[in-house]
Chimera marker file (.cmm) of the C-alpha trace (Angstrom):
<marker_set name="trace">
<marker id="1" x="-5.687" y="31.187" z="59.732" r="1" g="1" b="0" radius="0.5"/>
<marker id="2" x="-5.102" y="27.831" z="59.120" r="1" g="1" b="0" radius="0.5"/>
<marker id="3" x="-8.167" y="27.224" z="57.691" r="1" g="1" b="0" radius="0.5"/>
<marker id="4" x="-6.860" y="29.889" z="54.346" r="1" g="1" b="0" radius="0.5"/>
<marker id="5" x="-3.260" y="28.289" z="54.304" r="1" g="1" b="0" radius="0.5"/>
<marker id="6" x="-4.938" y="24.864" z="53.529" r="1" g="1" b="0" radius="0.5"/>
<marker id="7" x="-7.008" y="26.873" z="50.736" r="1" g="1" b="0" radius="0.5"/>
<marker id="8" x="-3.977" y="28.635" z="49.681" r="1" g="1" b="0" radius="0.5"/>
<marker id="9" x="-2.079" y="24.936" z="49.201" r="1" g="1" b="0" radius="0.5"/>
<marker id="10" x="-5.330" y="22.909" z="47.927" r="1" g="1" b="0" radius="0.5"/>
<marker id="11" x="-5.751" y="26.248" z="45.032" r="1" g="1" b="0" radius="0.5"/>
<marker id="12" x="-1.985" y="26.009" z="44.446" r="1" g="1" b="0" radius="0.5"/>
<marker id="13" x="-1.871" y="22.361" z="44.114" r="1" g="1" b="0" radius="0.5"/>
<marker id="14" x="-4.672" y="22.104" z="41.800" r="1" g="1" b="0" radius="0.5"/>
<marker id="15" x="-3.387" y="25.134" z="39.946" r="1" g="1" b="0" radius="0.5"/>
<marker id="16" x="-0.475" y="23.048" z="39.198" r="1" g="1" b="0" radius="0.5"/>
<marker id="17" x="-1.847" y="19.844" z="38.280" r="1" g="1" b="0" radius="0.5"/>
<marker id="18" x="-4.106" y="21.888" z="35.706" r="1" g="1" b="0" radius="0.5"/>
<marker id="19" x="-0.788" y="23.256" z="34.220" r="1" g="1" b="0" radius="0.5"/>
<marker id="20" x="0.569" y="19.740" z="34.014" r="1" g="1" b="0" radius="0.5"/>
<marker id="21" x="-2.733" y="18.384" z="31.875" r="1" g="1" b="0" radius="0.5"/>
<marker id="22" x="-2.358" y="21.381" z="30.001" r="1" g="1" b="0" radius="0.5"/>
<marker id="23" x="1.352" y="20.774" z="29.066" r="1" g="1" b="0" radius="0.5"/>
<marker id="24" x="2.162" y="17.186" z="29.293" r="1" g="1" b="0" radius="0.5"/>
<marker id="25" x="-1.023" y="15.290" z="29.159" r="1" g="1" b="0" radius="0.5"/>
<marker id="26" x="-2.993" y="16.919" z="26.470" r="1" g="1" b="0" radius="0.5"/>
<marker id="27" x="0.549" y="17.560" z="24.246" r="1" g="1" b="0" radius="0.5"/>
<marker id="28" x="0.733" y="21.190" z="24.792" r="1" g="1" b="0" radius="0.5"/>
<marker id="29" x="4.281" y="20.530" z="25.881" r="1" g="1" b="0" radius="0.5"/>
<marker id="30" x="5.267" y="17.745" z="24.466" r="1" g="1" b="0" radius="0.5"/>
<marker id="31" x="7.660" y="17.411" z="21.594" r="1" g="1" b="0" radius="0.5"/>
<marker id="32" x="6.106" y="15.315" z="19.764" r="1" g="1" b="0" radius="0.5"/>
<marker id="33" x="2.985" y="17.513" z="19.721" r="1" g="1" b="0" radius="0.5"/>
<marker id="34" x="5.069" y="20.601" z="18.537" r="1" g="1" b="0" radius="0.5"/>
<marker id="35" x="6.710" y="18.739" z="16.091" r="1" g="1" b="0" radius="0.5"/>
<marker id="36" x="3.560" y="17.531" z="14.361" r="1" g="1" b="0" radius="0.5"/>
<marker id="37" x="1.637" y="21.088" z="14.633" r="1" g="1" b="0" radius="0.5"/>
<marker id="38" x="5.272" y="22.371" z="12.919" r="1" g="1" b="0" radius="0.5"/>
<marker id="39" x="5.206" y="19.644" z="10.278" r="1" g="1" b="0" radius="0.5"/>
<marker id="40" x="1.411" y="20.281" z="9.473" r="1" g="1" b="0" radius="0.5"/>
<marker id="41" x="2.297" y="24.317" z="9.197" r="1" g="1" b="0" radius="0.5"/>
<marker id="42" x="5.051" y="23.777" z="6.621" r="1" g="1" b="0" radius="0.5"/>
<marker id="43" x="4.215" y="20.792" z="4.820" r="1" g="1" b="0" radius="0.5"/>
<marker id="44" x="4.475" y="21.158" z="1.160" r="1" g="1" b="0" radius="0.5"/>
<marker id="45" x="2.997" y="18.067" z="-1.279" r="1" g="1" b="0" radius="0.5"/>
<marker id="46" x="5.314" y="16.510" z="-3.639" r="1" g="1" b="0" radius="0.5"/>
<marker id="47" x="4.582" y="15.823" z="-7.221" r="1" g="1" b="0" radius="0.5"/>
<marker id="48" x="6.066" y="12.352" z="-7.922" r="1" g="1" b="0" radius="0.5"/>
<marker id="49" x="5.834" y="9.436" z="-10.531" r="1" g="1" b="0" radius="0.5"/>
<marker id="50" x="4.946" y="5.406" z="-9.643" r="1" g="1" b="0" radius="0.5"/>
<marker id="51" x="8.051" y="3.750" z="-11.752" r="1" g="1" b="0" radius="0.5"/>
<marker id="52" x="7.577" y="0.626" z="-13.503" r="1" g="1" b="0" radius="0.5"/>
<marker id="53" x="10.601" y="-1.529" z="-12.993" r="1" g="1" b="0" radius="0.5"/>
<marker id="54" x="11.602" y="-0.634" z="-16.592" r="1" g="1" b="0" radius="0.5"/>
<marker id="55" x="11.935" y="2.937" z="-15.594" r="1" g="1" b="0" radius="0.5"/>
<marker id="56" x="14.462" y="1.896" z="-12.722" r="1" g="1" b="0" radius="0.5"/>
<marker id="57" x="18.162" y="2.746" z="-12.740" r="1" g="1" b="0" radius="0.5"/>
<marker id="58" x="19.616" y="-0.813" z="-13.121" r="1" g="1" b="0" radius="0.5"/>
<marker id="59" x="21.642" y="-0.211" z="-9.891" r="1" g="1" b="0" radius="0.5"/>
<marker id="60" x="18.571" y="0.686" z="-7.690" r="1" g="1" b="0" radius="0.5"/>
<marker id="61" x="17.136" y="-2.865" z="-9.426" r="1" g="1" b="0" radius="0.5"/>
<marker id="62" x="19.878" y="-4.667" z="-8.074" r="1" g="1" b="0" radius="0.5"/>
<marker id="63" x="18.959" y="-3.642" z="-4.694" r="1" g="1" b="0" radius="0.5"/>
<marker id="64" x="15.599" y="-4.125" z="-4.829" r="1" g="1" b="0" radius="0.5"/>
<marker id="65" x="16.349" y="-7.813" z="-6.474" r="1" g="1" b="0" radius="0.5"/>
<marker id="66" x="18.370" y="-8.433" z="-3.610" r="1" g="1" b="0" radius="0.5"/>
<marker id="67" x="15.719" y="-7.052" z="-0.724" r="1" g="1" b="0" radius="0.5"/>
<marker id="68" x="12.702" y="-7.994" z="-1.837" r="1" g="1" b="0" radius="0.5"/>
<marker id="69" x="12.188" y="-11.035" z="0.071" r="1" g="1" b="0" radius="0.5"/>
<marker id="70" x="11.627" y="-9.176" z="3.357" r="1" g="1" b="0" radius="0.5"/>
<marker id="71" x="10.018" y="-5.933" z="4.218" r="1" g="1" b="0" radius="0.5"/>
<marker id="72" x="12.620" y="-2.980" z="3.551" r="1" g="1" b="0" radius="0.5"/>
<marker id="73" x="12.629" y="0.686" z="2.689" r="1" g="1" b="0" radius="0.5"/>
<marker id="74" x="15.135" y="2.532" z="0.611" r="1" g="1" b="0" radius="0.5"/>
<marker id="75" x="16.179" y="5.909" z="-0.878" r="1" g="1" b="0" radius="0.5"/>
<marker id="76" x="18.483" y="5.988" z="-4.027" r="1" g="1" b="0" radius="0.5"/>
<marker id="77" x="19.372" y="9.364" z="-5.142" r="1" g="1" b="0" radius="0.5"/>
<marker id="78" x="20.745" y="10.959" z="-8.127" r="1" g="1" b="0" radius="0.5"/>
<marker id="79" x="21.749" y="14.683" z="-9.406" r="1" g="1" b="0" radius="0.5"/>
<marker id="80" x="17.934" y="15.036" z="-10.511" r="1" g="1" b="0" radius="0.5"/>
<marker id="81" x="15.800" y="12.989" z="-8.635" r="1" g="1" b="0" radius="0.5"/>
<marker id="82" x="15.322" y="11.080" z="-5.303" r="1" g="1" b="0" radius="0.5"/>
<marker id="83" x="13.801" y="7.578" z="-5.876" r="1" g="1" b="0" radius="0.5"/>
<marker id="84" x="11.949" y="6.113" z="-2.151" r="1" g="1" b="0" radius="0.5"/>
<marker id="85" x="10.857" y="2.605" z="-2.526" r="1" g="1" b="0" radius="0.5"/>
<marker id="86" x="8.706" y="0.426" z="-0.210" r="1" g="1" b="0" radius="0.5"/>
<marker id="87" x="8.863" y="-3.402" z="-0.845" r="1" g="1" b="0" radius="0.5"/>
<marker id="88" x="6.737" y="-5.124" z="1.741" r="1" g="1" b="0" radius="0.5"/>
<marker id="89" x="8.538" y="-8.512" z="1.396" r="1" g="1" b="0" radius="0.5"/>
<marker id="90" x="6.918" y="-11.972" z="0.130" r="1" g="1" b="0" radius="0.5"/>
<marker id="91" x="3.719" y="-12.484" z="0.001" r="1" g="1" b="0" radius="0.5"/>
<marker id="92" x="1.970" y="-16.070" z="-0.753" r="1" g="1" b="0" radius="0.5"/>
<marker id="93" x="-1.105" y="-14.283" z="-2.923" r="1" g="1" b="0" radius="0.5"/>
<marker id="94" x="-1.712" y="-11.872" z="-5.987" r="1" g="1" b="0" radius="0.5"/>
<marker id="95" x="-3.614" y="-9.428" z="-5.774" r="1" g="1" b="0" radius="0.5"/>
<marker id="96" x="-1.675" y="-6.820" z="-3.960" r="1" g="1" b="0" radius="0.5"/>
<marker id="97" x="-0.661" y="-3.452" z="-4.484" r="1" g="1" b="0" radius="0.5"/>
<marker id="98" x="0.948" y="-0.400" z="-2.946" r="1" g="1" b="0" radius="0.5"/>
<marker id="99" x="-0.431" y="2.826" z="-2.859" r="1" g="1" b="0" radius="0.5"/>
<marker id="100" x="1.195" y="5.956" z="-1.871" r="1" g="1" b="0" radius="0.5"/>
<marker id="101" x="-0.961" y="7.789" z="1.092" r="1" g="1" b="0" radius="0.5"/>
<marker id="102" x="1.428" y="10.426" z="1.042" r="1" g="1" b="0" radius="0.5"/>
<marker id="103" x="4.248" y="12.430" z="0.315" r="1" g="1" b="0" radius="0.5"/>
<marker id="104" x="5.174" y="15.675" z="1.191" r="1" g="1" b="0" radius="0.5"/>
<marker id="105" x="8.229" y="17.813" z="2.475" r="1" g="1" b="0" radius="0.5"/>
<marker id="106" x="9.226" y="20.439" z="5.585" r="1" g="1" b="0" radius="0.5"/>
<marker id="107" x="12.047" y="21.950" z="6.230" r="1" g="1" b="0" radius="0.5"/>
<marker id="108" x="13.394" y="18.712" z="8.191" r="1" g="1" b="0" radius="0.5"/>
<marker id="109" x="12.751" y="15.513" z="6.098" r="1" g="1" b="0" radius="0.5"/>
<marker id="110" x="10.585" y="14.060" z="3.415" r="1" g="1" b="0" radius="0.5"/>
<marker id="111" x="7.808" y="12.141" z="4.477" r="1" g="1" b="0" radius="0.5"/>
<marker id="112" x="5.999" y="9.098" z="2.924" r="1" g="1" b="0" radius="0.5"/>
<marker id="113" x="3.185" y="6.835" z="4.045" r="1" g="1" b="0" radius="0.5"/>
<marker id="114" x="1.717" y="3.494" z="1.423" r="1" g="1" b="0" radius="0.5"/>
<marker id="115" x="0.034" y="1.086" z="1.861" r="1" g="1" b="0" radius="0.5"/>
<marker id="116" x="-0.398" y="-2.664" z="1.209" r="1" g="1" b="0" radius="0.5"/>
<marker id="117" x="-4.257" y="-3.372" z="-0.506" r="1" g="1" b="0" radius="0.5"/>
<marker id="118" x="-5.017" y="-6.765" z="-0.502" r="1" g="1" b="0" radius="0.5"/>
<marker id="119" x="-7.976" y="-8.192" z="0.449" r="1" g="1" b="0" radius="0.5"/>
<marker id="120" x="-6.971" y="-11.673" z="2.523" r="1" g="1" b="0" radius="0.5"/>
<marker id="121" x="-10.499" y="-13.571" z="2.018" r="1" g="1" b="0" radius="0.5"/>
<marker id="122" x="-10.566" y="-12.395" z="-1.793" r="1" g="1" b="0" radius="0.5"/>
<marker id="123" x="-6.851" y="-12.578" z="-2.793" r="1" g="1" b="0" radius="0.5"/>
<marker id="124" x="-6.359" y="-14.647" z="-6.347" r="1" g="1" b="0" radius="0.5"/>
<marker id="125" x="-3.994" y="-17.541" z="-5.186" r="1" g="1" b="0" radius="0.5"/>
<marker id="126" x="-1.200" y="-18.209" z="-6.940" r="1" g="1" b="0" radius="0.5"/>
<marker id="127" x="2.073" y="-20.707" z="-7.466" r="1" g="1" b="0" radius="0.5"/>
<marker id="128" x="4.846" y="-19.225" z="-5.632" r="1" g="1" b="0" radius="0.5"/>
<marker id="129" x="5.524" y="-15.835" z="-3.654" r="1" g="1" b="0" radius="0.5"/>
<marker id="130" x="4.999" y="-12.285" z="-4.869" r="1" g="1" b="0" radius="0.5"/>
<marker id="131" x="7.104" y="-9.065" z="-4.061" r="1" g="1" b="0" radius="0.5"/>
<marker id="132" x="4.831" y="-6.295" z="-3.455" r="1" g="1" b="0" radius="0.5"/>
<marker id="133" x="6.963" y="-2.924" z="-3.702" r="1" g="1" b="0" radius="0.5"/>
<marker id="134" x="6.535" y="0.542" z="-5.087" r="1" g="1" b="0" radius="0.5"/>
<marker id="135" x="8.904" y="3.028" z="-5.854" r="1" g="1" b="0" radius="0.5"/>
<marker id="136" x="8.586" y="6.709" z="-6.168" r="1" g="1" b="0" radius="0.5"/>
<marker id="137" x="10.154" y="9.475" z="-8.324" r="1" g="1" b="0" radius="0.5"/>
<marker id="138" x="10.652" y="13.233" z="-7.454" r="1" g="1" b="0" radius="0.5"/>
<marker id="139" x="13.088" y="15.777" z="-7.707" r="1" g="1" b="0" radius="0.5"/>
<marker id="140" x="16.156" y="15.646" z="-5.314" r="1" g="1" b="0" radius="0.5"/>
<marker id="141" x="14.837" y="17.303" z="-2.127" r="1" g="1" b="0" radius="0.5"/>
<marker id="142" x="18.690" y="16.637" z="-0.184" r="1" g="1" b="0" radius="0.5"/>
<marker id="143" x="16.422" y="15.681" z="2.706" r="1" g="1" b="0" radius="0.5"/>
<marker id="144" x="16.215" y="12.356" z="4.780" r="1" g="1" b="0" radius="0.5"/>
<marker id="145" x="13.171" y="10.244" z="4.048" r="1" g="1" b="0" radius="0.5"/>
<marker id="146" x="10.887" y="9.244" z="7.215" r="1" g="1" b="0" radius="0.5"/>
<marker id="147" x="8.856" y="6.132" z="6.341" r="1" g="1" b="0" radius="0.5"/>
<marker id="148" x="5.289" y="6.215" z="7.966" r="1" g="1" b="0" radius="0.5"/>
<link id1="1" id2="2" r="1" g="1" b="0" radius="0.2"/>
<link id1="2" id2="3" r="1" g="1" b="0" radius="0.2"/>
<link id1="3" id2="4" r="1" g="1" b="0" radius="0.2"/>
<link id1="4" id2="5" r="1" g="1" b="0" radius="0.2"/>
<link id1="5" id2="6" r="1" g="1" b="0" radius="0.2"/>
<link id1="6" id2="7" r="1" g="1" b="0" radius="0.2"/>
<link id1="7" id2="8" r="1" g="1" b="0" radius="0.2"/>
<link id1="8" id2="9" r="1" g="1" b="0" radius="0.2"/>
<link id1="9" id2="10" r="1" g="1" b="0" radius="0.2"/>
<link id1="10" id2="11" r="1" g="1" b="0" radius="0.2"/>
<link id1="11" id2="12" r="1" g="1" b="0" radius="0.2"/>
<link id1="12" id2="13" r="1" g="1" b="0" radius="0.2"/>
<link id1="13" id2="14" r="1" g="1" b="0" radius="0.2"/>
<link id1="14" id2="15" r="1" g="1" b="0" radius="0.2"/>
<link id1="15" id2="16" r="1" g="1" b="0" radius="0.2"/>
<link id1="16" id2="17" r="1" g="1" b="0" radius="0.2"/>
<link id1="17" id2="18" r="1" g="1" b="0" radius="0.2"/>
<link id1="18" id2="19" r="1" g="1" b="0" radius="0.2"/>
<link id1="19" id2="20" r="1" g="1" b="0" radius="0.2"/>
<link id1="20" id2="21" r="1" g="1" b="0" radius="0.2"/>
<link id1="21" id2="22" r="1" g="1" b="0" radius="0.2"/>
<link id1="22" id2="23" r="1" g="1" b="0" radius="0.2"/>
<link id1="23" id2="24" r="1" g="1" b="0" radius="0.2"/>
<link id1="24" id2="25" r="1" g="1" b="0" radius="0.2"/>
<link id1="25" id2="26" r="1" g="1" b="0" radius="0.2"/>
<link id1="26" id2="27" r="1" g="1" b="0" radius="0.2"/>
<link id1="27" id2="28" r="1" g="1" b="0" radius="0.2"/>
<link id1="28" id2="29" r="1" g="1" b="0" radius="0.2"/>
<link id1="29" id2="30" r="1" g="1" b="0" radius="0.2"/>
<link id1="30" id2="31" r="1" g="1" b="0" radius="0.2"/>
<link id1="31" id2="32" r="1" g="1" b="0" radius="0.2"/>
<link id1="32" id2="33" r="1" g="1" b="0" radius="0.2"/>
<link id1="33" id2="34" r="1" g="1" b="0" radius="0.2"/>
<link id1="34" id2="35" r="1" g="1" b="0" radius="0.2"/>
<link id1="35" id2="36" r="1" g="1" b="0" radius="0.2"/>
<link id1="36" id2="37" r="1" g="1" b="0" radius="0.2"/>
<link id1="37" id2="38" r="1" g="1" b="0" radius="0.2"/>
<link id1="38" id2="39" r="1" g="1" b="0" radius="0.2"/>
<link id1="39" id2="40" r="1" g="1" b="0" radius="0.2"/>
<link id1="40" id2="41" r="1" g="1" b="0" radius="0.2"/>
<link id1="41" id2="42" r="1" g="1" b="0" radius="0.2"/>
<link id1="42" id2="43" r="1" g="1" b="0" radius="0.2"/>
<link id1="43" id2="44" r="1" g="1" b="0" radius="0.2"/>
<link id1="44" id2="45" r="1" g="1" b="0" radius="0.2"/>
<link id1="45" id2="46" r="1" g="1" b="0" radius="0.2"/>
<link id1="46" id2="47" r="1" g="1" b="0" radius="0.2"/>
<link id1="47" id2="48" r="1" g="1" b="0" radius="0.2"/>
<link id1="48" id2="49" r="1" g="1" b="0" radius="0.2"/>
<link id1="49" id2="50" r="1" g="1" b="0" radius="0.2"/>
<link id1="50" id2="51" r="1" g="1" b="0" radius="0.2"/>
<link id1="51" id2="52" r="1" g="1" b="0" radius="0.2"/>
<link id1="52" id2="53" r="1" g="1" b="0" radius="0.2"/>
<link id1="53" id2="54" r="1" g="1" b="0" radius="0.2"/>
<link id1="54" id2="55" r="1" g="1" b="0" radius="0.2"/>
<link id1="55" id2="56" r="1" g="1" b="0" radius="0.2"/>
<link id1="56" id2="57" r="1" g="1" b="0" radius="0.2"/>
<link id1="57" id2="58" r="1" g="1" b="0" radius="0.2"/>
<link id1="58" id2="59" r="1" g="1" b="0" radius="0.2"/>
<link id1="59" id2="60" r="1" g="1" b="0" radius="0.2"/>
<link id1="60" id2="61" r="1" g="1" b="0" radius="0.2"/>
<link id1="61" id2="62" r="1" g="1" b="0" radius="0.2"/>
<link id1="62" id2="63" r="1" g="1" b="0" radius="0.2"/>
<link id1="63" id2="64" r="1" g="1" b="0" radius="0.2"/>
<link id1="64" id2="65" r="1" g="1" b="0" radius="0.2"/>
<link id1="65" id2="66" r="1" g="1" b="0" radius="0.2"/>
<link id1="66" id2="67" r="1" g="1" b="0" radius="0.2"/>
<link id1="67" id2="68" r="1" g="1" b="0" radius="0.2"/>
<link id1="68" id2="69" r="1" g="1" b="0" radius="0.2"/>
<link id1="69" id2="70" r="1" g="1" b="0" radius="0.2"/>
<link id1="70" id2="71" r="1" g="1" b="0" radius="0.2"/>
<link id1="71" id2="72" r="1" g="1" b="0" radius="0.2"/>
<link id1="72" id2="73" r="1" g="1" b="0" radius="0.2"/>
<link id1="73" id2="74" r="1" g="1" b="0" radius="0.2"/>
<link id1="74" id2="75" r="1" g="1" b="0" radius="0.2"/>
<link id1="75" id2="76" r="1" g="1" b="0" radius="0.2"/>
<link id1="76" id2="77" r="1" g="1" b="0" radius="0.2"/>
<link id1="77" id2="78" r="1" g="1" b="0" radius="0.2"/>
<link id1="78" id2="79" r="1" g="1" b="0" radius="0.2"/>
<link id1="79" id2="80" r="1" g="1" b="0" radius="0.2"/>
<link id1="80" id2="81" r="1" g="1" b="0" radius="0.2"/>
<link id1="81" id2="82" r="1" g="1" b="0" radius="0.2"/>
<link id1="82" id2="83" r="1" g="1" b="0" radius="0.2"/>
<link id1="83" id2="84" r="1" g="1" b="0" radius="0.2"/>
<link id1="84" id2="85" r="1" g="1" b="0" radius="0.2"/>
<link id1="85" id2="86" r="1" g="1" b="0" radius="0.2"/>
<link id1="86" id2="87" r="1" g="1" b="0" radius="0.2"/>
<link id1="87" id2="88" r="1" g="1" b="0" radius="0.2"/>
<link id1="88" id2="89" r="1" g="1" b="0" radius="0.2"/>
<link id1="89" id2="90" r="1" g="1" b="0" radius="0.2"/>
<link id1="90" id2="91" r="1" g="1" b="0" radius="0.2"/>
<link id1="91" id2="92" r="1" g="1" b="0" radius="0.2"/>
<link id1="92" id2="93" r="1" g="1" b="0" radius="0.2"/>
<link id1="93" id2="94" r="1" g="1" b="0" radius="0.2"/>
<link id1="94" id2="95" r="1" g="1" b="0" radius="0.2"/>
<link id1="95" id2="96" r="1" g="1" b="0" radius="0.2"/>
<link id1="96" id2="97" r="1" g="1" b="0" radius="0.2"/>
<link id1="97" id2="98" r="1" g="1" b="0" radius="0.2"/>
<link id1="98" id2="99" r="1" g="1" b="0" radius="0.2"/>
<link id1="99" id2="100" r="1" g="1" b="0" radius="0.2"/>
<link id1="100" id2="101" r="1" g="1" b="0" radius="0.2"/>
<link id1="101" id2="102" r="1" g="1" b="0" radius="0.2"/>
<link id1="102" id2="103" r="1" g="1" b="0" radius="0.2"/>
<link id1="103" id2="104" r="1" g="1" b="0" radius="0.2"/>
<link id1="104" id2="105" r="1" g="1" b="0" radius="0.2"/>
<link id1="105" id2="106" r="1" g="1" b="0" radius="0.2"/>
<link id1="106" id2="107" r="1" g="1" b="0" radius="0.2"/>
<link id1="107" id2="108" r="1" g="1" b="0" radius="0.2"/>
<link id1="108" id2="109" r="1" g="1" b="0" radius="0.2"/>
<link id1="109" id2="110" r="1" g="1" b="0" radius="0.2"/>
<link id1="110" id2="111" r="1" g="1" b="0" radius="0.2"/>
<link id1="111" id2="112" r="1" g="1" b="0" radius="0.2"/>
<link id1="112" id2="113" r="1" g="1" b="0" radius="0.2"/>
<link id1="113" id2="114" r="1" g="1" b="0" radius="0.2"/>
<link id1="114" id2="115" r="1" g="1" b="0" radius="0.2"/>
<link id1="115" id2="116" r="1" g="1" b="0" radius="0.2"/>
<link id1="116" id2="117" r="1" g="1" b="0" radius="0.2"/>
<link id1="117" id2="118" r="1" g="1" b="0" radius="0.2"/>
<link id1="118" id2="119" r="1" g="1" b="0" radius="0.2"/>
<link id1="119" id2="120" r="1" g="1" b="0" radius="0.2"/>
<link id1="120" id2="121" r="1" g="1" b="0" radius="0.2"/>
<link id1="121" id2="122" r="1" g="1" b="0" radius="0.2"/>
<link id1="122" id2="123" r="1" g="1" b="0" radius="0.2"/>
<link id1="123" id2="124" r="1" g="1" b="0" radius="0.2"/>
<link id1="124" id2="125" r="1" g="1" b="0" radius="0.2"/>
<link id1="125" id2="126" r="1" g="1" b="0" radius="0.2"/>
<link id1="126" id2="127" r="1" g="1" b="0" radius="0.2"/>
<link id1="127" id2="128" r="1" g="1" b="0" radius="0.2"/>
<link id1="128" id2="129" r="1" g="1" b="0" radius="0.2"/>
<link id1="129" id2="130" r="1" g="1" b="0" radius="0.2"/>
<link id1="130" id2="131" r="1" g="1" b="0" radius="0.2"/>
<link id1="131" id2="132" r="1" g="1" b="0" radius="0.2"/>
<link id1="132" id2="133" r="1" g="1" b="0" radius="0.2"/>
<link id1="133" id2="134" r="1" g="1" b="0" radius="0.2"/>
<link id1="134" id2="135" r="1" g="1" b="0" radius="0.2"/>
<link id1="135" id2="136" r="1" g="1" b="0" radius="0.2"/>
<link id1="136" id2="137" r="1" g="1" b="0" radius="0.2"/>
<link id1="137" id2="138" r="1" g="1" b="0" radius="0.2"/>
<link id1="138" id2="139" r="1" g="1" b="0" radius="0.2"/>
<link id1="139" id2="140" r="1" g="1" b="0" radius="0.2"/>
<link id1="140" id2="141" r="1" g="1" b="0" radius="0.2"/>
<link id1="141" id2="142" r="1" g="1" b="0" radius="0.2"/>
<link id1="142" id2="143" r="1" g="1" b="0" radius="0.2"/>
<link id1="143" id2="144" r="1" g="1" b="0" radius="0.2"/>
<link id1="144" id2="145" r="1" g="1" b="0" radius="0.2"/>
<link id1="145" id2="146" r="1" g="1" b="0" radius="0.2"/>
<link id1="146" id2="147" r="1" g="1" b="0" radius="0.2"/>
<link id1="147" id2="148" r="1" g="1" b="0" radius="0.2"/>
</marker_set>
């Protein structure tokens, strides 16, 4: 008899510690997980525009002016359209440029991912800092912006 209880407990404990891998370990349960497998259901890809800084609204070029020497990412929004930008701060080389990865939309946020390209061992040295940035036009979505 005692012999089966220990069975019983050894089948129930590793019953539960499968359950746990299941949920917690391999994502099943976590939120994160959910989110993502959510996100990936409902995403919808944005058509958008690269802006020149010509194309700007002066007011969004102010702030840019005024960021530009570190990192930072921004949203400026009008009536019509949502402008993100991406400035990835001084750098001491040309060469660079930003590329958008991705943009798309769920029902929770708009989400965009660039990218810095610059090769470090080819990268055309110049006098004086660069301020790598690009900035992005599509209609008003009246979401937040997550920055990947």
């Amino acid at each position: 008899m005692r012999r089966f209880i220990h069975i019983c407990m050894a089948v129930f404990i590793i019953g539960a510690c499968c359950i746990f891998i299941k949920n917690y370990v391999l994502g099943e349960g976590n939120a994160e997980y959910r989110e993502a497998i959510s996100r990936e259901e409902e995403r919808v890809d944005l058509d958008f525009t690269v802006c020149e800084a010509g194309r700007l609204p002066n007011e969004l070029l102010d702030i840019i002016e005024e960021k530009k020497a570190a990192p930072f990412k921004l949203t400026f929004t009008t009536r019509e359209y949502m402008y993100i930008v991406v400035g990835y701060g001084a750098q001491n080389r040309g060469g660079c440029s930003v590329t958008v990865n991705s943009l798309y939309r769920t029902s929770q946020a708009v989400y965009i991912d660039t990218n810095l390209i610059g090769i470090e061992g080819e990268a055309i040295q110049i006098d004086g800092m660069t301020y790598p940035y690009i900035a992005v036009k599509c209609e008003n979505q009246n979401l937040p912006v997550v920055y990947e």
